[in-house]
CHARMM internal coordinates of N, CA and C (Angstrom, degrees):
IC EDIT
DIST 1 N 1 CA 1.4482
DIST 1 CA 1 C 1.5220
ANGL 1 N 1 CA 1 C 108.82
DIST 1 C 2 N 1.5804
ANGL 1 CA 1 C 2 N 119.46
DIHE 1 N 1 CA 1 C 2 N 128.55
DIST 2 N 2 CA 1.1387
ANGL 1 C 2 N 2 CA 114.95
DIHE 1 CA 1 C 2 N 2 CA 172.22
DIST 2 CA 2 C 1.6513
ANGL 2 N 2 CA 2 C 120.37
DIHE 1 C 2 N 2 CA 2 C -54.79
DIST 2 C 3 N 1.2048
ANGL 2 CA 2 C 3 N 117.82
DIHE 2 N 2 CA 2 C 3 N 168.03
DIST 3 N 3 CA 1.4559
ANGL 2 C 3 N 3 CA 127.43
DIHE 2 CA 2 C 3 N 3 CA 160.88
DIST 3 CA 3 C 0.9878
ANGL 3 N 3 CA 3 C 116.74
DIHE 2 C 3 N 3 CA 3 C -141.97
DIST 3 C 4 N 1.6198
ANGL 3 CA 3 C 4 N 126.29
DIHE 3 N 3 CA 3 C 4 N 155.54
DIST 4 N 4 CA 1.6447
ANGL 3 C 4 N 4 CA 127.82
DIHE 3 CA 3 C 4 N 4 CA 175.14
DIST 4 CA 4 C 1.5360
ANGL 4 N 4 CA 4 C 95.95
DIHE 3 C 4 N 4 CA 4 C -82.81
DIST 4 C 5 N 1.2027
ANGL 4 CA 4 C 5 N 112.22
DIHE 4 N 4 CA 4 C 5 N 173.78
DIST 5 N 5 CA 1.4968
ANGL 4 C 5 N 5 CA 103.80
DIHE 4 CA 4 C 5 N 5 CA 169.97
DIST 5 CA 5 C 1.5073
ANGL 5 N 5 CA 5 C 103.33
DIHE 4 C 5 N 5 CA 5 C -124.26
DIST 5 C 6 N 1.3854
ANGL 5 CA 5 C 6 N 113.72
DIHE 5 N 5 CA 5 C 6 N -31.78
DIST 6 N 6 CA 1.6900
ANGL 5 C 6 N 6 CA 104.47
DIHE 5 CA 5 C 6 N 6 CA 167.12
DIST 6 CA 6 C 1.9621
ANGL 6 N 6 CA 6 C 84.64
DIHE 5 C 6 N 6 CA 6 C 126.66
DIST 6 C 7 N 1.2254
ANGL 6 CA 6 C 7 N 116.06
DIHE 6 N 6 CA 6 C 7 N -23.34
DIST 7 N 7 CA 1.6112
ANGL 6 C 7 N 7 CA 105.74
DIHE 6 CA 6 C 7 N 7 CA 172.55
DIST 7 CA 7 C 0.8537
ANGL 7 N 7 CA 7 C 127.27
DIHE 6 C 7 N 7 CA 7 C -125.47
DIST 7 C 8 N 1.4118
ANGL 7 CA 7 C 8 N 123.45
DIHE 7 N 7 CA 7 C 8 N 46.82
DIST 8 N 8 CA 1.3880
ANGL 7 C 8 N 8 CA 147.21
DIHE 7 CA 7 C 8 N 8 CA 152.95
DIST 8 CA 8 C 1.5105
ANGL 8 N 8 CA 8 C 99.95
DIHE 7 C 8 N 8 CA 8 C 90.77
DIST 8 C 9 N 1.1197
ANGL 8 CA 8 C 9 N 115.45
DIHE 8 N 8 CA 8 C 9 N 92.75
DIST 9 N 9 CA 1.5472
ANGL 8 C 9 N 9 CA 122.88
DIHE 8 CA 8 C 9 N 9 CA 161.30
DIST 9 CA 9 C 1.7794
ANGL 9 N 9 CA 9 C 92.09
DIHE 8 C 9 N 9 CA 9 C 150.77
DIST 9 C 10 N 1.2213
ANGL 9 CA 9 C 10 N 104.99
DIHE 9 N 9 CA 9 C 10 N 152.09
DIST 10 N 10 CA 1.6042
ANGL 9 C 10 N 10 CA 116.34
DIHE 9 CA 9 C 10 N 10 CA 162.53
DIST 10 CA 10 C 1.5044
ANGL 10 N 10 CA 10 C 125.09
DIHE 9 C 10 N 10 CA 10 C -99.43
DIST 10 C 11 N 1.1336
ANGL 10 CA 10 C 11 N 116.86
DIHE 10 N 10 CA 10 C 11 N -148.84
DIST 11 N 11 CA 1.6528
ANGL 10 C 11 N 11 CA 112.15
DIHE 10 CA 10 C 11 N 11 CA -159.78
DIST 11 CA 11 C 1.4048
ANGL 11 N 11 CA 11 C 87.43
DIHE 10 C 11 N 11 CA 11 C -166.89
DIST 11 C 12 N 1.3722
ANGL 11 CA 11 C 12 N 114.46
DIHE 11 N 11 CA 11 C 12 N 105.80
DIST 12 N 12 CA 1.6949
ANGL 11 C 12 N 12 CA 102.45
DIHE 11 CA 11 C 12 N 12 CA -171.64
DIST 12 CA 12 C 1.4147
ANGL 12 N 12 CA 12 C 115.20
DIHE 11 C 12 N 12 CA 12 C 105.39
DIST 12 C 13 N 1.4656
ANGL 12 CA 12 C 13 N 128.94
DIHE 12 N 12 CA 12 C 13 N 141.47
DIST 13 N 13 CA 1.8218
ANGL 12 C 13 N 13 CA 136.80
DIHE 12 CA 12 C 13 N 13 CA 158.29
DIST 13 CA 13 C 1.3213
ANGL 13 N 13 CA 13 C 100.66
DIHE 12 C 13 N 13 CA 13 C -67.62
DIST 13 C 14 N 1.1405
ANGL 13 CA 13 C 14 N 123.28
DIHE 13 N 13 CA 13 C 14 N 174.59
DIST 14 N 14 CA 1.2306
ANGL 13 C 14 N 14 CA 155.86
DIHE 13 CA 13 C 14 N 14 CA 135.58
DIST 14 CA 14 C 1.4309
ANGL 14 N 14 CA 14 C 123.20
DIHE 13 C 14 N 14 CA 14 C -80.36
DIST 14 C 15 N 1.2613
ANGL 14 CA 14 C 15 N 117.29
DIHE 14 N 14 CA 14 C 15 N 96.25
DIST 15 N 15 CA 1.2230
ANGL 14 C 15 N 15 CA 122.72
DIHE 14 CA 14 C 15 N 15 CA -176.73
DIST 15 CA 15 C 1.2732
ANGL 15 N 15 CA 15 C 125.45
DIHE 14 C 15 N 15 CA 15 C -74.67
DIST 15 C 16 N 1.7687
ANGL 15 CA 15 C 16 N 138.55
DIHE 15 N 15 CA 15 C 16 N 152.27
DIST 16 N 16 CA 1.0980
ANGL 15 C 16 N 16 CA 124.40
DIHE 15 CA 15 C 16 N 16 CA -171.06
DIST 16 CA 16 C 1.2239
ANGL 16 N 16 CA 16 C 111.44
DIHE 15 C 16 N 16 CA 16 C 76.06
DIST 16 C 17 N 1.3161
ANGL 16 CA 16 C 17 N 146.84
DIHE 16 N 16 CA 16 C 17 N 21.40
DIST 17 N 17 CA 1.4554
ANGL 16 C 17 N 17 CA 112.46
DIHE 16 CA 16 C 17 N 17 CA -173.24
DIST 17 CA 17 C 1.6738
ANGL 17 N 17 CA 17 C 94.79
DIHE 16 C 17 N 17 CA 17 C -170.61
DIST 17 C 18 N 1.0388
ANGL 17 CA 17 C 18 N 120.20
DIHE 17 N 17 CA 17 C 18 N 130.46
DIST 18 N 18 CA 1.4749
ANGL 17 C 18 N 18 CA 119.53
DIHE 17 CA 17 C 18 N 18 CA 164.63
DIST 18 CA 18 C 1.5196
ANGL 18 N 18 CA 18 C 106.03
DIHE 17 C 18 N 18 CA 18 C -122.81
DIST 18 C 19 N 1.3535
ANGL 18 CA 18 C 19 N 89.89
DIHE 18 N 18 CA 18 C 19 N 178.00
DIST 19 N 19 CA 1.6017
ANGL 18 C 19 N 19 CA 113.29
DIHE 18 CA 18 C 19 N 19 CA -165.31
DIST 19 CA 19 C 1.5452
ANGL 19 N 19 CA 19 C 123.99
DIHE 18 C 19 N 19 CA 19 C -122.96
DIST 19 C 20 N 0.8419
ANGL 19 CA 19 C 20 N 131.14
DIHE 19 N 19 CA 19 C 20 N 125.33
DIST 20 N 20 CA 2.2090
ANGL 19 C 20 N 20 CA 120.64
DIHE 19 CA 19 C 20 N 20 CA 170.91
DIST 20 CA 20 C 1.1700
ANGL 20 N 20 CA 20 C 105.85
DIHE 19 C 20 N 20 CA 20 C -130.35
DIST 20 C 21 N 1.2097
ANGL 20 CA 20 C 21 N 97.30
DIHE 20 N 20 CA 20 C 21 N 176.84
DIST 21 N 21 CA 1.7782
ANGL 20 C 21 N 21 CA 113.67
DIHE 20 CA 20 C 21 N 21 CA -177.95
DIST 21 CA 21 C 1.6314
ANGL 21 N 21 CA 21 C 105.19
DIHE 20 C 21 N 21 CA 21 C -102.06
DIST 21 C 22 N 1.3877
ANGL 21 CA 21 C 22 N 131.98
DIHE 21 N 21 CA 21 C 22 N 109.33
DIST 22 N 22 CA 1.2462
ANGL 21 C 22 N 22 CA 134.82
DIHE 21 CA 21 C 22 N 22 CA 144.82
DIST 22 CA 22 C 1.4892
ANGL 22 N 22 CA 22 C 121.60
DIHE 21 C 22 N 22 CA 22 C -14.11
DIST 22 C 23 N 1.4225
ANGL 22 CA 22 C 23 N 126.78
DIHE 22 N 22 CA 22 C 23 N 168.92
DIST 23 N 23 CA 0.8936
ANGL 22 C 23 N 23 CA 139.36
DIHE 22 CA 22 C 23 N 23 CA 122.43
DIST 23 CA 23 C 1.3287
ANGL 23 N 23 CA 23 C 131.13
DIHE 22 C 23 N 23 CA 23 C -8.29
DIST 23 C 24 N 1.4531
ANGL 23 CA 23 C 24 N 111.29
DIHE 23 N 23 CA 23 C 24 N -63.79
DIST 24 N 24 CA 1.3276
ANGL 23 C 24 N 24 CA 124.16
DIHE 23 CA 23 C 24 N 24 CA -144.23
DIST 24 CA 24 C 1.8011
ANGL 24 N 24 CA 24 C 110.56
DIHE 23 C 24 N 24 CA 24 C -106.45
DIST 24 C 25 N 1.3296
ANGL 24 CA 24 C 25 N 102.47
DIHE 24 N 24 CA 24 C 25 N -5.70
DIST 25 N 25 CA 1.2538
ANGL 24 C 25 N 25 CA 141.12
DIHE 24 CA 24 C 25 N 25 CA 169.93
DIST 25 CA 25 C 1.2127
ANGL 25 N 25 CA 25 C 132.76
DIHE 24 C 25 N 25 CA 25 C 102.64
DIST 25 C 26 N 1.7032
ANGL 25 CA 25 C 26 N 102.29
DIHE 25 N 25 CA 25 C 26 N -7.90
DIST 26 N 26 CA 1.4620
ANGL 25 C 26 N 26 CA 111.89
DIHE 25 CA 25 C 26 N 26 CA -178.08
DIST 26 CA 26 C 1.5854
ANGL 26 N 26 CA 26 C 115.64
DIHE 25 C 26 N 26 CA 26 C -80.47
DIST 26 C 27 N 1.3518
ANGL 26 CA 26 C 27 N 125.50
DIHE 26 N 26 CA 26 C 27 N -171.09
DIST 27 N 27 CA 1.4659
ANGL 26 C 27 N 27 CA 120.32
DIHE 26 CA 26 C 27 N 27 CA -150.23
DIST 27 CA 27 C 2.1549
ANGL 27 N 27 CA 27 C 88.67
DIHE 26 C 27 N 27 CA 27 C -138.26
DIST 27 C 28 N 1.4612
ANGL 27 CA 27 C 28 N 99.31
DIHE 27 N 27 CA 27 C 28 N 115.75
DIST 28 N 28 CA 1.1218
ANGL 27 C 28 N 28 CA 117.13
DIHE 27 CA 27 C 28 N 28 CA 157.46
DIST 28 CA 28 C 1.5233
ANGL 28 N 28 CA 28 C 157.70
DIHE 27 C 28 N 28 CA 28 C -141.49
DIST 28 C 29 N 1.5776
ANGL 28 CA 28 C 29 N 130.28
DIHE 28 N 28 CA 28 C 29 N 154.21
DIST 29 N 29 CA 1.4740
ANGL 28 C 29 N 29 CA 120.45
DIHE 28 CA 28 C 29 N 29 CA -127.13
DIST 29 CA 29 C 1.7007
ANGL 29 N 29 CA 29 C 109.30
DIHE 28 C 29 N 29 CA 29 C -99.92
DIST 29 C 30 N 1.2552
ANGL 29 CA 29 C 30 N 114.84
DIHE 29 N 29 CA 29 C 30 N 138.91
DIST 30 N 30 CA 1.4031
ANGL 29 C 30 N 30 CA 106.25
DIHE 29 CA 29 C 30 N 30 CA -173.59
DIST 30 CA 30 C 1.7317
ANGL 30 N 30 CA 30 C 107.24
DIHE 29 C 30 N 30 CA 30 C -116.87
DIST 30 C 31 N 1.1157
ANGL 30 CA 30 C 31 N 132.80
DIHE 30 N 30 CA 30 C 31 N 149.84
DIST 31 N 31 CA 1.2835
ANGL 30 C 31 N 31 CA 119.88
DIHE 30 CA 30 C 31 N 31 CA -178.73
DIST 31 CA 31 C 1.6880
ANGL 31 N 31 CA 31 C 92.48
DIHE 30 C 31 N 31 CA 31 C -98.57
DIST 31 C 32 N 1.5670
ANGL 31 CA 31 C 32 N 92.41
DIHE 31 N 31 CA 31 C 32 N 144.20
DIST 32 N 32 CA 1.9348
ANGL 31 C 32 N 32 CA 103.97
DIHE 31 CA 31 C 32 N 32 CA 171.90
DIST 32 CA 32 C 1.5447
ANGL 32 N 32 CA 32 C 114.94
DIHE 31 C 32 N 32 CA 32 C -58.19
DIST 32 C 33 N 1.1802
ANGL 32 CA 32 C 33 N 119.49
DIHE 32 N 32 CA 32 C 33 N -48.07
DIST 33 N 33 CA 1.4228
ANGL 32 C 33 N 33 CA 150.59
DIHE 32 CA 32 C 33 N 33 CA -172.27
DIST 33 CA 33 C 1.4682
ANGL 33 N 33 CA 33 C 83.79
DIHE 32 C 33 N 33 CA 33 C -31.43
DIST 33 C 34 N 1.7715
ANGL 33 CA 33 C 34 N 88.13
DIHE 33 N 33 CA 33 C 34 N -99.13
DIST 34 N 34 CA 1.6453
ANGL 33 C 34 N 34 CA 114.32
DIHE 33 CA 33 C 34 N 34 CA -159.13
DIST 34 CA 34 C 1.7337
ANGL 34 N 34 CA 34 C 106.15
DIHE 33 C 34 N 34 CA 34 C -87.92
DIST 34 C 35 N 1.0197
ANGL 34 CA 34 C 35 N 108.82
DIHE 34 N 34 CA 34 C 35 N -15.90
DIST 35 N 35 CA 1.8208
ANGL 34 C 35 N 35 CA 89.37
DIHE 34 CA 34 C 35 N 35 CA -176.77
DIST 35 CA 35 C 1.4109
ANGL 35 N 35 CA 35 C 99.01
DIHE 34 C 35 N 35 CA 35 C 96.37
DIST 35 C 36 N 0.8828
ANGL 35 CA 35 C 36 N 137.21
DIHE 35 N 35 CA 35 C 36 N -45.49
DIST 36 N 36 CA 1.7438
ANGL 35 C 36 N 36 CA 155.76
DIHE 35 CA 35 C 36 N 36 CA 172.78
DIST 36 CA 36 C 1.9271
ANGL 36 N 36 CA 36 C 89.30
DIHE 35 C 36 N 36 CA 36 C -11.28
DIST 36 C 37 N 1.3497
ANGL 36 CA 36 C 37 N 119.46
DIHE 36 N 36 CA 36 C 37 N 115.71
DIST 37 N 37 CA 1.3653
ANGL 36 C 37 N 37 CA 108.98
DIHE 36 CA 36 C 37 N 37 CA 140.92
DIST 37 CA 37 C 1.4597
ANGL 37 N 37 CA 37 C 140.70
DIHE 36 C 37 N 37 CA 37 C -91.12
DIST 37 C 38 N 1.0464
ANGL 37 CA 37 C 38 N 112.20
DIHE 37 N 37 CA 37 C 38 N 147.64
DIST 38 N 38 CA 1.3525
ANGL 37 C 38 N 38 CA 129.64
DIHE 37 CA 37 C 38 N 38 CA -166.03
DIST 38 CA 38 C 1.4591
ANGL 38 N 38 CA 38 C 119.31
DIHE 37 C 38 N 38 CA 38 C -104.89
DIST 38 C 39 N 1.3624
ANGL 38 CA 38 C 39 N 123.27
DIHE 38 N 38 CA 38 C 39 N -141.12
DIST 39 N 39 CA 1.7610
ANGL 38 C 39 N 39 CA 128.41
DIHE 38 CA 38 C 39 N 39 CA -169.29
DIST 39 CA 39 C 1.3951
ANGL 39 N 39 CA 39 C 110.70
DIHE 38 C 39 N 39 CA 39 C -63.25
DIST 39 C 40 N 1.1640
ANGL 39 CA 39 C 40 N 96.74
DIHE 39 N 39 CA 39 C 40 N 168.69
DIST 40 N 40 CA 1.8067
ANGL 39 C 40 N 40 CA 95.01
DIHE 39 CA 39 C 40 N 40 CA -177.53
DIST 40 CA 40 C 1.3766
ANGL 40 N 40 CA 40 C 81.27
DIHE 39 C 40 N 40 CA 40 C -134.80
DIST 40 C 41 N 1.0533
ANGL 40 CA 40 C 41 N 104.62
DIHE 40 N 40 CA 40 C 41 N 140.44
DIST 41 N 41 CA 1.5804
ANGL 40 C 41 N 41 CA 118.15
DIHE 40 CA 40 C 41 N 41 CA 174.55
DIST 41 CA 41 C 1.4670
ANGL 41 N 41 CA 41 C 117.11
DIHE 40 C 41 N 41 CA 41 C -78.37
DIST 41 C 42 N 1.1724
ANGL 41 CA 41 C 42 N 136.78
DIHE 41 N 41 CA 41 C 42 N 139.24
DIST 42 N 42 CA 1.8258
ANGL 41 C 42 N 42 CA 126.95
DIHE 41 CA 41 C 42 N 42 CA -173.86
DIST 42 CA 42 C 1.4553
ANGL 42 N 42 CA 42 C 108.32
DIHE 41 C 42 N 42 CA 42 C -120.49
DIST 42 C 43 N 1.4623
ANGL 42 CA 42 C 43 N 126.13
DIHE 42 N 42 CA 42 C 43 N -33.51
DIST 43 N 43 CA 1.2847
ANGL 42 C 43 N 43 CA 100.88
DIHE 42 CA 42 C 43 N 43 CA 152.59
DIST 43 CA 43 C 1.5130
ANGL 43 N 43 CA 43 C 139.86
DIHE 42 C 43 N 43 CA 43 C -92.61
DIST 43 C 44 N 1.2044
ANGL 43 CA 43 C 44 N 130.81
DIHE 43 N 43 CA 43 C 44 N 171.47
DIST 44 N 44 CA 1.5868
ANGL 43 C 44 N 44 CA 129.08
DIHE 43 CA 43 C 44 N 44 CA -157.80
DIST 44 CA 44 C 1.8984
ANGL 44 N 44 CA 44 C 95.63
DIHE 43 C 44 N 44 CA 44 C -64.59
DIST 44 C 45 N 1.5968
ANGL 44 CA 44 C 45 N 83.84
DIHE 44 N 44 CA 44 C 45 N 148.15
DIST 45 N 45 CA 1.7430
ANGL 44 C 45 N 45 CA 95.08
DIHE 44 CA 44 C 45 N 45 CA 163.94
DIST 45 CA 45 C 1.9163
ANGL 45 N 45 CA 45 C 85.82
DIHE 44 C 45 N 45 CA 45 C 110.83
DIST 45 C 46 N 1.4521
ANGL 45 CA 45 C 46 N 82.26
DIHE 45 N 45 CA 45 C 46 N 175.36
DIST 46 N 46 CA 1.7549
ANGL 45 C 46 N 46 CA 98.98
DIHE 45 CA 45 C 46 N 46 CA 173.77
DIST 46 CA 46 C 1.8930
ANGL 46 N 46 CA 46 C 94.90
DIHE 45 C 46 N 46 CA 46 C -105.43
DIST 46 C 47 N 1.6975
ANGL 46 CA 46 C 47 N 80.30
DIHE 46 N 46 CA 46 C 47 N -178.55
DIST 47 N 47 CA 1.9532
ANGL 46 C 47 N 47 CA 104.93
DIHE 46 CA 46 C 47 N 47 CA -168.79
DIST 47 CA 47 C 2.2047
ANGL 47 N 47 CA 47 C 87.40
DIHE 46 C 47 N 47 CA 47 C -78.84
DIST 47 C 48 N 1.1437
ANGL 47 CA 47 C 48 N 112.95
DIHE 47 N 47 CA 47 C 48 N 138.01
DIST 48 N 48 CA 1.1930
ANGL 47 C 48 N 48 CA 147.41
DIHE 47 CA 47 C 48 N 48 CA 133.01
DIST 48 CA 48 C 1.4088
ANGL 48 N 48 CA 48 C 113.26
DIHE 47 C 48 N 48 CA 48 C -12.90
DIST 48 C 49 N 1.1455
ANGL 48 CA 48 C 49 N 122.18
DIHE 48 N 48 CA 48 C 49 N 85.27
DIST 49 N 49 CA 1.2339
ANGL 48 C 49 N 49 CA 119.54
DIHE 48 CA 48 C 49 N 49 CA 164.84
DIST 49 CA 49 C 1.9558
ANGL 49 N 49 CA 49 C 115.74
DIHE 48 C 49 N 49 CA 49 C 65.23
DIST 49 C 50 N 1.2474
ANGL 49 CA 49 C 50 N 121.52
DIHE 49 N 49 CA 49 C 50 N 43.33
DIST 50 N 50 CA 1.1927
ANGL 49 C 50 N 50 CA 147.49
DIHE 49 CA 49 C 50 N 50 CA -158.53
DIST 50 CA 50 C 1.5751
ANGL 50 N 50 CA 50 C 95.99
DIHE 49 C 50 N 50 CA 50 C -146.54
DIST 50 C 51 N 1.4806
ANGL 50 CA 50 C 51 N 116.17
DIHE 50 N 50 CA 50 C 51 N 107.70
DIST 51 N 51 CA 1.7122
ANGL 50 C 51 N 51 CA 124.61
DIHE 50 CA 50 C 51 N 51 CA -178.38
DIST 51 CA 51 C 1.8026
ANGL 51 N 51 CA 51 C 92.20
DIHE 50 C 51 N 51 CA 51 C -53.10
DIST 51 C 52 N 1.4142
ANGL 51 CA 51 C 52 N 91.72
DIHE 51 N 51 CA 51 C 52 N 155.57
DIST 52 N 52 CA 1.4472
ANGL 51 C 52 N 52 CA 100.82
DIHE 51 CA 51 C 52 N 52 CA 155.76
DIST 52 CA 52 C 1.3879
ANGL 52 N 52 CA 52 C 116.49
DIHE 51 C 52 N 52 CA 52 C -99.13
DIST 52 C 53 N 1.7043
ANGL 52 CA 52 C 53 N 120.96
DIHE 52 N 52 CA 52 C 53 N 165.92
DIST 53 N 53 CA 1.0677
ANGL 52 C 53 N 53 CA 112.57
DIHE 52 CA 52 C 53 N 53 CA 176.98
DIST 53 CA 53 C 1.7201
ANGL 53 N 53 CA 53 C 114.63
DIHE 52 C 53 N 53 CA 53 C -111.72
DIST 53 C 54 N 1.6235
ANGL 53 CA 53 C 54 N 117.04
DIHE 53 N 53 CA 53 C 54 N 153.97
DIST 54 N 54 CA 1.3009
ANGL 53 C 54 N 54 CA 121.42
DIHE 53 CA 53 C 54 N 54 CA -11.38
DIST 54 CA 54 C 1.7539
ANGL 54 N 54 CA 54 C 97.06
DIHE 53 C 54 N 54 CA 54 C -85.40
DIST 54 C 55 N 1.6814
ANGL 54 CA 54 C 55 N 99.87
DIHE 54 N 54 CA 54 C 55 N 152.72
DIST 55 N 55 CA 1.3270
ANGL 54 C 55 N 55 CA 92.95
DIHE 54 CA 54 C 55 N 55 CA 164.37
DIST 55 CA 55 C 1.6621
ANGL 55 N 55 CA 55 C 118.25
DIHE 54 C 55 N 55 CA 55 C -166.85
DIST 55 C 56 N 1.6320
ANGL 55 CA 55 C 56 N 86.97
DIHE 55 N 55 CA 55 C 56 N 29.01
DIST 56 N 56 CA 1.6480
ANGL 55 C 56 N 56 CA 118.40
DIHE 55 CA 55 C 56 N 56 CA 178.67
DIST 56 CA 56 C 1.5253
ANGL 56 N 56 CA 56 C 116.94
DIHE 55 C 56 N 56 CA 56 C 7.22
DIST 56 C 57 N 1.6439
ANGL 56 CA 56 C 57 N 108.05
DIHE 56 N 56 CA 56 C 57 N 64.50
DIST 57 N 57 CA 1.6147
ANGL 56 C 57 N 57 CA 138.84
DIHE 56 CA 56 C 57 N 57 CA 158.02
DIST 57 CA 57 C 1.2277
ANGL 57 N 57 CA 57 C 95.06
DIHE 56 C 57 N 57 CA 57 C -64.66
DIST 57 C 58 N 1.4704
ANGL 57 CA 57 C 58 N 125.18
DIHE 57 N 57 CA 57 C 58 N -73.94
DIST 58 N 58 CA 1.0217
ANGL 57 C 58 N 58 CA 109.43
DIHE 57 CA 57 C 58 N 58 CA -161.58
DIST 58 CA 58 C 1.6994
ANGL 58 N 58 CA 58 C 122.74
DIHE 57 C 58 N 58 CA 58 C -98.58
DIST 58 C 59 N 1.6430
ANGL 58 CA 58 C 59 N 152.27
DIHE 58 N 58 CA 58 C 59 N -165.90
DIST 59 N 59 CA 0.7229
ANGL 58 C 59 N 59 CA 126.34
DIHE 58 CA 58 C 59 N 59 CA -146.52
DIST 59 CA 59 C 2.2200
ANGL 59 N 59 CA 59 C 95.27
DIHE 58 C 59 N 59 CA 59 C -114.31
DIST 59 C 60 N 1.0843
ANGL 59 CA 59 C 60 N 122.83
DIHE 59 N 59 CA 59 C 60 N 138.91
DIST 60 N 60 CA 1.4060
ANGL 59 C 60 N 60 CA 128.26
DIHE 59 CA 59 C 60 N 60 CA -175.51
DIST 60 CA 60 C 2.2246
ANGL 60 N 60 CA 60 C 100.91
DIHE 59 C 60 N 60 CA 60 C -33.14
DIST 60 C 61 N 1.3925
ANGL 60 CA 60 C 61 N 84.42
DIHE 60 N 60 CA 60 C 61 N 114.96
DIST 61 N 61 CA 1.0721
ANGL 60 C 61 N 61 CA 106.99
DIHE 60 CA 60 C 61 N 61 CA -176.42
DIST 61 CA 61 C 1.6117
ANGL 61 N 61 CA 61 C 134.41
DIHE 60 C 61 N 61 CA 61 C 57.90
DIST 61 C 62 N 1.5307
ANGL 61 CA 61 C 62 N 100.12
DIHE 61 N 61 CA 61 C 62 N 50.62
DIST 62 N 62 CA 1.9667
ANGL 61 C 62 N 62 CA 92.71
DIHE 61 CA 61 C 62 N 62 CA -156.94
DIST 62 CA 62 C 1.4293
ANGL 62 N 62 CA 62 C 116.59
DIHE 61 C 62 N 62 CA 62 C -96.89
END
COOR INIT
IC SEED 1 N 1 CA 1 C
IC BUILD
């Protein structure tokens, strides 16, 4: 299981869940599961330790 550590970086993926870049340039979260999107990120950069998509880290649908 990932963790934050409190000084900018984590320790661990985030499982279940990838990430892309919009349109619009910001970076938002999709669950593997359901497809379901999630947060949109508001400041610049992508999510922390959250695969991008596609980039099959983790295993088809986990």
């Amino acid at each position: 299981m990932g963790k934050n550590t409190g000084e900018g970086f984590r320790r661990g993926a985030v499982k279940g869940r990838t990430q892309f870049e919009r349109p619009d340039g910001l970076y938002q979260k999709r669950d593997e599961r359901t497809g379901e999107f999630m947060e949109v990120k508001q400041t610049p950069g992508p999510f922390k330790g959250v695969a991008k998509e596609p980039d099959g880290r983790d295993t088809e649908n986990s």
